[in-house]
FIGU-51836 format. One record per residue (C-alpha): residue number from 1; residue in one letter; x, y, z. Coordinates in Angstrom, 2 decimals, padded with zeros to 5 digits, always signed. Layout:
% residues N
<pt><num>NUM</num><residu>A</residu><c1>X</c1><c2>Y</c2><c3>Z</c3></pt>
...
//
This chain:
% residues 194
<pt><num>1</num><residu>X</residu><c1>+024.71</c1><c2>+014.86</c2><c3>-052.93</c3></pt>
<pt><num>2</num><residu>X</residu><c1>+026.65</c1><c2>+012.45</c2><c3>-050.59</c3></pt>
<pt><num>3</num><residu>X</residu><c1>+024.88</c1><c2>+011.47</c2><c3>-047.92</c3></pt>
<pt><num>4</num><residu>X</residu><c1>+026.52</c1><c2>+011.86</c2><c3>-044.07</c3></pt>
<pt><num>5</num><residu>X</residu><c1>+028.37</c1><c2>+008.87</c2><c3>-042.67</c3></pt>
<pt><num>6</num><residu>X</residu><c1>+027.39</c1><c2>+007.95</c2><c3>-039.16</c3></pt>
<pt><num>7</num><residu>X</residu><c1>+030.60</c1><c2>+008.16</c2><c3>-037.14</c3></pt>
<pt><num>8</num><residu>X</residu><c1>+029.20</c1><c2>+007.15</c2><c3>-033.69</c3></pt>
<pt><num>9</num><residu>X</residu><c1>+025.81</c1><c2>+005.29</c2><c3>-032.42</c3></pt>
<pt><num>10</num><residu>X</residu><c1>+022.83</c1><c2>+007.15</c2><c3>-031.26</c3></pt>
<pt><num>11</num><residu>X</residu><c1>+022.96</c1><c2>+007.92</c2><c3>-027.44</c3></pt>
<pt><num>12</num><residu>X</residu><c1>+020.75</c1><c2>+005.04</c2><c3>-025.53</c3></pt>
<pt><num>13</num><residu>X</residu><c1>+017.65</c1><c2>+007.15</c2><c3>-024.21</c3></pt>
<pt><num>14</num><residu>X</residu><c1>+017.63</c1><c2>+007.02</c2><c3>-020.93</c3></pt>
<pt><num>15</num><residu>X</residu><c1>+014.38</c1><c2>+007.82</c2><c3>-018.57</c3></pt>
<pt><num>16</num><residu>X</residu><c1>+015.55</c1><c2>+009.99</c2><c3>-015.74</c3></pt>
<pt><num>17</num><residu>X</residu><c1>+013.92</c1><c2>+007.59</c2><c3>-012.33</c3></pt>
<pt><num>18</num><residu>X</residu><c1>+011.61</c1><c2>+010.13</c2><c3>-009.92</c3></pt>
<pt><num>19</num><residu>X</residu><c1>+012.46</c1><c2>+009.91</c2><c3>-006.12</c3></pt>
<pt><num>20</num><residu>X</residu><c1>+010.17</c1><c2>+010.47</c2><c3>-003.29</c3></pt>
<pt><num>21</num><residu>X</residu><c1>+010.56</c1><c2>+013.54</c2><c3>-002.96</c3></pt>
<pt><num>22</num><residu>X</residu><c1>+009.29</c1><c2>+014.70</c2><c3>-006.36</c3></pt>
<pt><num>23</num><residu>X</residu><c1>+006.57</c1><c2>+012.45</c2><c3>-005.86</c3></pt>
<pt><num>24</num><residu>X</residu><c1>+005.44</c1><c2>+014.28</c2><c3>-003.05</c3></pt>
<pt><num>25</num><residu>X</residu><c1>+005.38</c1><c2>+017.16</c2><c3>-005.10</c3></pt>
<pt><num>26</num><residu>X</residu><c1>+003.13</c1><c2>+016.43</c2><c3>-007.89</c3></pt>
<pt><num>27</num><residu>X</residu><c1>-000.40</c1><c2>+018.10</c2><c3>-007.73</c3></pt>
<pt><num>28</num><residu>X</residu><c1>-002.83</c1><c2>+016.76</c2><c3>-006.39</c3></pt>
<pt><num>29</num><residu>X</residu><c1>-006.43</c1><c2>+015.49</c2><c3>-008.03</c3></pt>
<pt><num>30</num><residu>X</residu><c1>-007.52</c1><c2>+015.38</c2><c3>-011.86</c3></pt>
<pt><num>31</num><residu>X</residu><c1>-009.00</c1><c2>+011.93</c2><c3>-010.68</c3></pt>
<pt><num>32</num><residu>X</residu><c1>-005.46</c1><c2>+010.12</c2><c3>-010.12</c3></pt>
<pt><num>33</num><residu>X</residu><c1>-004.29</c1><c2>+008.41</c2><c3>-007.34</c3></pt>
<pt><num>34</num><residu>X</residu><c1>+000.29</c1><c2>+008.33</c2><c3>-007.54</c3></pt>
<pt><num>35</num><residu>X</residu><c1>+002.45</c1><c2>+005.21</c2><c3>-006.39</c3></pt>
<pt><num>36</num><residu>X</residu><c1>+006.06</c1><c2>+005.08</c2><c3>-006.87</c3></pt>
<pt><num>37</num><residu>X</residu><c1>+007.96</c1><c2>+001.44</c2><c3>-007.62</c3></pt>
<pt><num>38</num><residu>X</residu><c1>+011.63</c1><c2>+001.24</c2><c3>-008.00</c3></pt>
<pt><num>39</num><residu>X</residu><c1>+012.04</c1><c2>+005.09</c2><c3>-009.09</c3></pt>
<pt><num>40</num><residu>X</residu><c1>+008.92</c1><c2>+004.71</c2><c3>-012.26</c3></pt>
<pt><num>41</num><residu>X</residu><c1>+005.55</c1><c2>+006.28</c2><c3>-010.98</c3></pt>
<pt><num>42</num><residu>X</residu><c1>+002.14</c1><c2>+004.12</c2><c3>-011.37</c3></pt>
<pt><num>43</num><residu>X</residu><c1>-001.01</c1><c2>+005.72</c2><c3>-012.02</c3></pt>
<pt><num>44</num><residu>X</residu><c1>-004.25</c1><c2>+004.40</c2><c3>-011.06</c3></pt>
<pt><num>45</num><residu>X</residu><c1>-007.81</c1><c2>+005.70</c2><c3>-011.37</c3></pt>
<pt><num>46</num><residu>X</residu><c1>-009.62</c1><c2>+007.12</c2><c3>-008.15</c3></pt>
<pt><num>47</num><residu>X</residu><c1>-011.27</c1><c2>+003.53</c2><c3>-006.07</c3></pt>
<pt><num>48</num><residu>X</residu><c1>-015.03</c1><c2>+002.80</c2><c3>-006.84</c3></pt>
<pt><num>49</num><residu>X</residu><c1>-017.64</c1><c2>+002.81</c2><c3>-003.90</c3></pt>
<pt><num>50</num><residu>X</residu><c1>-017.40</c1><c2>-000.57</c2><c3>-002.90</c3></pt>
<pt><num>51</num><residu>X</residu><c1>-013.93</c1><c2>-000.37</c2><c3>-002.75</c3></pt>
<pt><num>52</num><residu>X</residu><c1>-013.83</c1><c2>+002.83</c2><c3>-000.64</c3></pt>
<pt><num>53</num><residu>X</residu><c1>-016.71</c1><c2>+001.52</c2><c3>+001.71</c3></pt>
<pt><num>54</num><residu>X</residu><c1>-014.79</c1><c2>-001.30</c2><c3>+002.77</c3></pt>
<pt><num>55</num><residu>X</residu><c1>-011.81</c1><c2>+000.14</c2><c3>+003.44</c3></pt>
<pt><num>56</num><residu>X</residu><c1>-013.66</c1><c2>+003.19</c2><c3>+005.69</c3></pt>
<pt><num>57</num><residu>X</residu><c1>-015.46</c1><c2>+000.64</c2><c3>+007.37</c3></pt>
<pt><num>58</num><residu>X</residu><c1>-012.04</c1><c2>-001.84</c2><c3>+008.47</c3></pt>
<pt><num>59</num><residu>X</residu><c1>-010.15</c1><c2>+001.62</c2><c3>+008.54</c3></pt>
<pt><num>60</num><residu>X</residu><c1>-012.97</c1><c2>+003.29</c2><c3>+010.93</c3></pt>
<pt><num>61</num><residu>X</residu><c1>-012.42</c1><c2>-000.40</c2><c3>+013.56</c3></pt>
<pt><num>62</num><residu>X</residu><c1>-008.86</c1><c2>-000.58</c2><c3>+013.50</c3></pt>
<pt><num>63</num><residu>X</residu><c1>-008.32</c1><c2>+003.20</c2><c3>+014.08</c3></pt>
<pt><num>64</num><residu>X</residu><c1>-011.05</c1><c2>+003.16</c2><c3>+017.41</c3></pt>
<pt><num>65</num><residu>X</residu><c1>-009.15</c1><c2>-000.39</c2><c3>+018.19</c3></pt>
<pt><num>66</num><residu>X</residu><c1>-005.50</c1><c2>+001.07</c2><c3>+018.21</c3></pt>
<pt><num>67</num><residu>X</residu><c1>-006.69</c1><c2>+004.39</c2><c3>+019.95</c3></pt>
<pt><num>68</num><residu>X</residu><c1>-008.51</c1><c2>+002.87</c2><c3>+022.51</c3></pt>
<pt><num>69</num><residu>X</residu><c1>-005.23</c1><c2>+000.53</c2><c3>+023.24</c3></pt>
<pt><num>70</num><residu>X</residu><c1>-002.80</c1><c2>+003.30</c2><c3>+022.49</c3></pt>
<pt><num>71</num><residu>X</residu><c1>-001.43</c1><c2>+001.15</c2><c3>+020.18</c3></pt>
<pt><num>72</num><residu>X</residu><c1>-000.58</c1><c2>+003.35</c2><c3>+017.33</c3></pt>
<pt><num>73</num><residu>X</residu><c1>-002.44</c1><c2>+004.91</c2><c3>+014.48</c3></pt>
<pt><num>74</num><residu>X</residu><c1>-004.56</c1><c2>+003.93</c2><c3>+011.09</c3></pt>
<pt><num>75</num><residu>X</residu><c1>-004.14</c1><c2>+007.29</c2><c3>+009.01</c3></pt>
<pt><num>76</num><residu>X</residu><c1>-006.37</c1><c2>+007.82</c2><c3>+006.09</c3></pt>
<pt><num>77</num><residu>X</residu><c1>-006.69</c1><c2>+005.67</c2><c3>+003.36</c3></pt>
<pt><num>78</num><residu>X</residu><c1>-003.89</c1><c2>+006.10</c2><c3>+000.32</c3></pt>
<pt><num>79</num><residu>X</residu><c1>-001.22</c1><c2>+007.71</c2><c3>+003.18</c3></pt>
<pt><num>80</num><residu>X</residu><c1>+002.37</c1><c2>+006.87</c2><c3>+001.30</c3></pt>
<pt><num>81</num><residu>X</residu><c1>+005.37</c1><c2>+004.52</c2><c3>+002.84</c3></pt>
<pt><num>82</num><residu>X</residu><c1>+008.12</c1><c2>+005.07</c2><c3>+001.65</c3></pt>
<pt><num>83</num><residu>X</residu><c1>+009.05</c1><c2>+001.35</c2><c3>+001.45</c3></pt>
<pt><num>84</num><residu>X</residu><c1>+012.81</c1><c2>+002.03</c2><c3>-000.63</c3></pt>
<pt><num>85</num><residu>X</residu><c1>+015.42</c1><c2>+004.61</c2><c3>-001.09</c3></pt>
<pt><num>86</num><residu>X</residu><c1>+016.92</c1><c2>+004.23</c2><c3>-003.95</c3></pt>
<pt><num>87</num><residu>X</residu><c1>+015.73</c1><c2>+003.98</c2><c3>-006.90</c3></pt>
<pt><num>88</num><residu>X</residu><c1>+012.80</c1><c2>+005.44</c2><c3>-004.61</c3></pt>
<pt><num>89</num><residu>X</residu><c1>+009.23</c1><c2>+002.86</c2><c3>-004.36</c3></pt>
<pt><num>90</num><residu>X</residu><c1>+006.28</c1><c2>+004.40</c2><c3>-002.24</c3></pt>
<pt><num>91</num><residu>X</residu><c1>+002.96</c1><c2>+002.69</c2><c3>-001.43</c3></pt>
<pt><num>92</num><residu>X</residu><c1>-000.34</c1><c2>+003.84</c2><c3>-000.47</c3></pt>
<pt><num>93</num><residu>X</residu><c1>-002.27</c1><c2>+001.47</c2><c3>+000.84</c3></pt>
<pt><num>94</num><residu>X</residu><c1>-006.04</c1><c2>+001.21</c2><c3>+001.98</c3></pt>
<pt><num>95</num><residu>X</residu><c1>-005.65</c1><c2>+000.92</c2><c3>+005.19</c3></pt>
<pt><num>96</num><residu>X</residu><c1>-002.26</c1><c2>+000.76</c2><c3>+006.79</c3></pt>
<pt><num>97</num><residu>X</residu><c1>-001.30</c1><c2>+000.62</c2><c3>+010.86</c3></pt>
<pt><num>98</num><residu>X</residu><c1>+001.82</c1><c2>+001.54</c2><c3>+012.63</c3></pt>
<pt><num>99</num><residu>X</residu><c1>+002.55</c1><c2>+001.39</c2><c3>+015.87</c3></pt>
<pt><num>100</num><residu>X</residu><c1>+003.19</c1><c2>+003.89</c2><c3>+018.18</c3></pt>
<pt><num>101</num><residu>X</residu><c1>+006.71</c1><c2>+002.93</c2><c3>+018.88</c3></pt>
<pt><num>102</num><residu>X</residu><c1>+007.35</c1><c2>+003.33</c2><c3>+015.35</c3></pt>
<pt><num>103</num><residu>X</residu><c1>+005.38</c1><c2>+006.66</c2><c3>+014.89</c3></pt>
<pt><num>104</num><residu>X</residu><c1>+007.65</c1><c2>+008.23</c2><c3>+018.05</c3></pt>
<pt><num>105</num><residu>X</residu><c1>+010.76</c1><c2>+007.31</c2><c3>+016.75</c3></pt>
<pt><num>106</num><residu>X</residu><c1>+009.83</c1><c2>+008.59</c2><c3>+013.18</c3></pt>
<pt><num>107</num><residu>X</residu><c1>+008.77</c1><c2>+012.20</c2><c3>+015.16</c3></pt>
<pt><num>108</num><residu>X</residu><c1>+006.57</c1><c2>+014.92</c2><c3>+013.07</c3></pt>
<pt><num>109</num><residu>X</residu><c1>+007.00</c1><c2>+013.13</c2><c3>+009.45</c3></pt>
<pt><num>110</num><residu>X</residu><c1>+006.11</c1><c2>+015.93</c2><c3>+006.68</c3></pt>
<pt><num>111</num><residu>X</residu><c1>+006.30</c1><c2>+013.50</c2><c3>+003.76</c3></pt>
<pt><num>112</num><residu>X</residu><c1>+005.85</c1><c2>+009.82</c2><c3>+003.31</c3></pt>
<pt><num>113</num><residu>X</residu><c1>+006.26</c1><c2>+008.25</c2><c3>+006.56</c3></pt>
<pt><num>114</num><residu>X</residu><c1>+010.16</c1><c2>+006.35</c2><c3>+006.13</c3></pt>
<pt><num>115</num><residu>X</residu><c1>+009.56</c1><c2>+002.92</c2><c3>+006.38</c3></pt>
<pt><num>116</num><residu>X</residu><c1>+006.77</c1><c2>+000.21</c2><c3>+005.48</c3></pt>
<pt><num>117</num><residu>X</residu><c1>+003.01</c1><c2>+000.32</c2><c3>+007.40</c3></pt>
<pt><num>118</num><residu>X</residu><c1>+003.15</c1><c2>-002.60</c2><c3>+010.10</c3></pt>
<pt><num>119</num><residu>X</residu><c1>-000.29</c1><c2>-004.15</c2><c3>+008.75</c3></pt>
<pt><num>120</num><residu>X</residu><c1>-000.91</c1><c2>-002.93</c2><c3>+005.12</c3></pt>
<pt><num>121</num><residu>X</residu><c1>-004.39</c1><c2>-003.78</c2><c3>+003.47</c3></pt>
<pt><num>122</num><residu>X</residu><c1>-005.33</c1><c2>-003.55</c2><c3>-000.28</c3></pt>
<pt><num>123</num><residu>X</residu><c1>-008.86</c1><c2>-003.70</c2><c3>-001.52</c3></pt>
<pt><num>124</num><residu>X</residu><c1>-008.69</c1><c2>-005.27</c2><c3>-004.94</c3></pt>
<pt><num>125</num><residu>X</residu><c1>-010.24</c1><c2>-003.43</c2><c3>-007.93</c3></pt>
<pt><num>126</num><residu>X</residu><c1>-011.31</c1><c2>-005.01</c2><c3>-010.84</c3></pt>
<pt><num>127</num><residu>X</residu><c1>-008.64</c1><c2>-003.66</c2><c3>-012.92</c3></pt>
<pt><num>128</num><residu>X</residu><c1>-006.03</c1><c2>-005.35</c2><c3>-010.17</c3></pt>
<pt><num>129</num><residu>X</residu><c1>-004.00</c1><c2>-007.83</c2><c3>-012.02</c3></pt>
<pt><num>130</num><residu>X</residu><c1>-003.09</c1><c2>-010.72</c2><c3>-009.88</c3></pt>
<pt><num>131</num><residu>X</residu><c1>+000.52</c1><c2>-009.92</c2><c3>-010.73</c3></pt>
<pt><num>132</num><residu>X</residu><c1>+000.39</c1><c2>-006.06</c2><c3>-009.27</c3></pt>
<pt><num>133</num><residu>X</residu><c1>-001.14</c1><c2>-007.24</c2><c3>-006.42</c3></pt>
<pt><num>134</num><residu>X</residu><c1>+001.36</c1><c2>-009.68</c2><c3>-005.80</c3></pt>
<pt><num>135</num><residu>X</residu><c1>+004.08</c1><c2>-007.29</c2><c3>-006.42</c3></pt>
<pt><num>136</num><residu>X</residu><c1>+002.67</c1><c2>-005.21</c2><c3>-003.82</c3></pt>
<pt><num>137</num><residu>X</residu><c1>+002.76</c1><c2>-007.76</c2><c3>-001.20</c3></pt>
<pt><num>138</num><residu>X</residu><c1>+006.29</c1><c2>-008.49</c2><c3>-001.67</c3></pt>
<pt><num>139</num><residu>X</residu><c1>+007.31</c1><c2>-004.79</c2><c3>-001.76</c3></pt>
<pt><num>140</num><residu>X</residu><c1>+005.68</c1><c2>-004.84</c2><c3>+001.72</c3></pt>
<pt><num>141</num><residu>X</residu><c1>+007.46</c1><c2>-007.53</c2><c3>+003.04</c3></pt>
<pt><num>142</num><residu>X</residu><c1>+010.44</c1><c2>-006.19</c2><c3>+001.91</c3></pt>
<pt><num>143</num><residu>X</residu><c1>+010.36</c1><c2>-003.57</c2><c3>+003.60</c3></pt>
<pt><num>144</num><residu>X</residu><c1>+009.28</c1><c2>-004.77</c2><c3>+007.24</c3></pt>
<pt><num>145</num><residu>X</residu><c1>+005.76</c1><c2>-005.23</c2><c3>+007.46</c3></pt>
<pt><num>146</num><residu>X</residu><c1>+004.49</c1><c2>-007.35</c2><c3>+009.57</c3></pt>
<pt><num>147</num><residu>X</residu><c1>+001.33</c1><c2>-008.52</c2><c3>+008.31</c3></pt>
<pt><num>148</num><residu>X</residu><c1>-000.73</c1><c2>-007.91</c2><c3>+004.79</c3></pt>
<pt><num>149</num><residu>X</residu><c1>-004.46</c1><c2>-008.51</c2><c3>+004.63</c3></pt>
<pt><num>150</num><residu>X</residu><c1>-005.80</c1><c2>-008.39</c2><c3>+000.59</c3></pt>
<pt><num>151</num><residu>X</residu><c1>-009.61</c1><c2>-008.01</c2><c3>+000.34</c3></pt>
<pt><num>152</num><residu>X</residu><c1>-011.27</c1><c2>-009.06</c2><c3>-002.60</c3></pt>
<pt><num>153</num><residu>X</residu><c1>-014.82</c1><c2>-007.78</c2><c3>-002.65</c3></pt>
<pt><num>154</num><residu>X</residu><c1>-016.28</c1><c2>-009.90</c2><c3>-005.93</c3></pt>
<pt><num>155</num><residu>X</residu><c1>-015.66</c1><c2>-012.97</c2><c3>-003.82</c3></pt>
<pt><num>156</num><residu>X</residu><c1>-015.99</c1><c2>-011.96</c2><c3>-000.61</c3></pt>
<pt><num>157</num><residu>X</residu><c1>-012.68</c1><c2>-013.34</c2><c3>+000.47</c3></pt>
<pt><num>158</num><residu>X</residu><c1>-009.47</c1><c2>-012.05</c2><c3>+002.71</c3></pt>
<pt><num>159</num><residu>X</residu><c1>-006.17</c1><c2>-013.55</c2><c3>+002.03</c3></pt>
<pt><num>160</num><residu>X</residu><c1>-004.27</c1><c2>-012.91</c2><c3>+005.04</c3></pt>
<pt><num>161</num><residu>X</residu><c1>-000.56</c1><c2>-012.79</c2><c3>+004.63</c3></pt>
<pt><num>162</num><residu>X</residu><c1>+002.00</c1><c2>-013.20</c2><c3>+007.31</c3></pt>
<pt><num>163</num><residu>X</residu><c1>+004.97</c1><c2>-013.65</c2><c3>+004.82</c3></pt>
<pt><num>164</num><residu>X</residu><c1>+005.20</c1><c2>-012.90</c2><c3>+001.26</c3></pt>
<pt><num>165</num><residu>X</residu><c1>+004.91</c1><c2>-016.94</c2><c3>+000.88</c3></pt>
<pt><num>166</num><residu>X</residu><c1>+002.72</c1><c2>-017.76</c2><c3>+003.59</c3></pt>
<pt><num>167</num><residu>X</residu><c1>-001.07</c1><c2>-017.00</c2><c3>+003.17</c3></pt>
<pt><num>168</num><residu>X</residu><c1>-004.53</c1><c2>-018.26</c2><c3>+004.26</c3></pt>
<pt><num>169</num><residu>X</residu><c1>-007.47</c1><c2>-017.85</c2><c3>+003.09</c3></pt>
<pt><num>170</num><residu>X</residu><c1>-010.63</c1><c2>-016.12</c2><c3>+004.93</c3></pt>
<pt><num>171</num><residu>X</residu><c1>-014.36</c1><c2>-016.33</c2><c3>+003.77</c3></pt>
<pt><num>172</num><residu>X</residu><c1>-017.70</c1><c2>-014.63</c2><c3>+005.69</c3></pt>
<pt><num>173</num><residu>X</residu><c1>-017.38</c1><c2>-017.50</c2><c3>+007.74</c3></pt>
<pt><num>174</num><residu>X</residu><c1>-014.22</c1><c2>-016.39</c2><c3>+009.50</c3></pt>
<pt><num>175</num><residu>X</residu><c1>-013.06</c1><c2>-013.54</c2><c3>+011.66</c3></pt>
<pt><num>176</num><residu>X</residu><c1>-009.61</c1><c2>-011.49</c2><c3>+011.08</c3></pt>
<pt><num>177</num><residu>X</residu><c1>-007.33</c1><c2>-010.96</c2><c3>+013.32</c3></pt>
<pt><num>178</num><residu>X</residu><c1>-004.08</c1><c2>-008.49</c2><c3>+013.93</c3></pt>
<pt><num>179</num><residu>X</residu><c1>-001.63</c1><c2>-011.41</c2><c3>+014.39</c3></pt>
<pt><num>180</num><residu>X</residu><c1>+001.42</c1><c2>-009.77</c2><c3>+015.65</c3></pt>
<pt><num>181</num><residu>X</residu><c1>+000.78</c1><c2>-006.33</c2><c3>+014.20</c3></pt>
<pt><num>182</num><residu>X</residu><c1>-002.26</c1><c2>-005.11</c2><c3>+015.84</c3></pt>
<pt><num>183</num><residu>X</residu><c1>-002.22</c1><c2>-007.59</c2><c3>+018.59</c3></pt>
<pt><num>184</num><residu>X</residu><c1>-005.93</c1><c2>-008.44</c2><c3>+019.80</c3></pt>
<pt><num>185</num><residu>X</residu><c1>-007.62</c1><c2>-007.00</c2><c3>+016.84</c3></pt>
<pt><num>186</num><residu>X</residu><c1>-010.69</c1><c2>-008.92</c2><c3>+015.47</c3></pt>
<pt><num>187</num><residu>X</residu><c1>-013.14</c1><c2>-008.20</c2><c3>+012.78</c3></pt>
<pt><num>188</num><residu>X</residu><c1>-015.99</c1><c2>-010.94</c2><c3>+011.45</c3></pt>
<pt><num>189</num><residu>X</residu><c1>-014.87</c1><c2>-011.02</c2><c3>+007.18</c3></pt>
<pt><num>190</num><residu>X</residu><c1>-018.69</c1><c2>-010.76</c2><c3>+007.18</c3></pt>
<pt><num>191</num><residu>X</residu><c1>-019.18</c1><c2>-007.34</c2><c3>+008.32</c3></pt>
<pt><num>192</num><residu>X</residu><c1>-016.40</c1><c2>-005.67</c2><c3>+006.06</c3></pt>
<pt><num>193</num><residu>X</residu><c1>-019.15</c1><c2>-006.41</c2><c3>+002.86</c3></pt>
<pt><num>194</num><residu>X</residu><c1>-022.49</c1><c2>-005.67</c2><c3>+004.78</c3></pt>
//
């Protein structure tokens, strides 16, 4: 029995990229927490204790700080941006604040609020590569934020970013501050690992 010539290639398989919108769909829980970059969705395990402890605690002063200046609001920790269109990339961060300008203009948001946080923080996990986090900052910046804080609990550390390329480094010794993006904001590095 001849065998079949191939006449044409196979068709390239192509994976279909998921927008915001479905995102926003998918249920909720089984332990997984849903990000969104350039159309492919990332998921990551739920944070450990630590991790969730420091961001409550710098989410808990930022949000009395911005209400009691009616400067905007610091929703709950993992709240998506939706940072790009198309193909589609949404965030979550820790702790995220946008201004109330920003959150009047946007009106009653239903989804992922449009647009990147105006300070962003990420609490690294141990499973954080250096490379995601980085990736994370940029797609930040990208997007309009103003100001990124990282927090790196194993060394106690905050690397403050004002720019994707410019960055300083805070230990316990020093004392963050809002910059530009939650203007007259301070917090002692210190007390976010007490």
């Amino acid at each position: 029995m001849a065998a079949t010539p191939r006449t044409a290639a196979p068709e390239a398989i192509t994976q279909k990229l998921m927008t915001a919108e479905e995102l926003f769909k998918l249920p909720m829980g089984w332990g997984k927490r849903y990000e969104l970059v350039k159309g492919e969705l990332k998921v990551t395990s739920p944070a450990g204790f630590e991790h969730g402890d420091i961001a409550a605690e710098l989410g808990a002063r930022l949000r009395v700080f911005a209400r009691s200046k009616k400067l905007g609001t610091v929703p709950a920790a993992e709240t998506g941006y939706r940072l790009q269109k198309k193909p589609a990339t949404v965030r979550a961060p820790d702790v995220s604040f946008v201004s109330a300008a920003r959150v009047k203009k946007a009106g009653k948001v239903k989804g992922y609020f449009p647009g990147a946080p105006d300070l962003a923080v990420e609490v690294v996990s141990p499973d954080d590569t250096a490379e995601a986090v980085k990736a994370k900052v940029k797609d930040y910046f990208e997007a309009g934020t103003k100001l990124v804080w990282v927090i790196y609990p194993q060394t106690q550390e905050v690397v403050v970013f004002r720019s994707a390329r410019e960055s300083v480094v805070l230990t316990v010794k020093d004392t963050l501050d809002g910059g530009n993006a939650v203007v007259g904001f301070t917090c002692p590095v210190a007390e976010l690992f007490a």
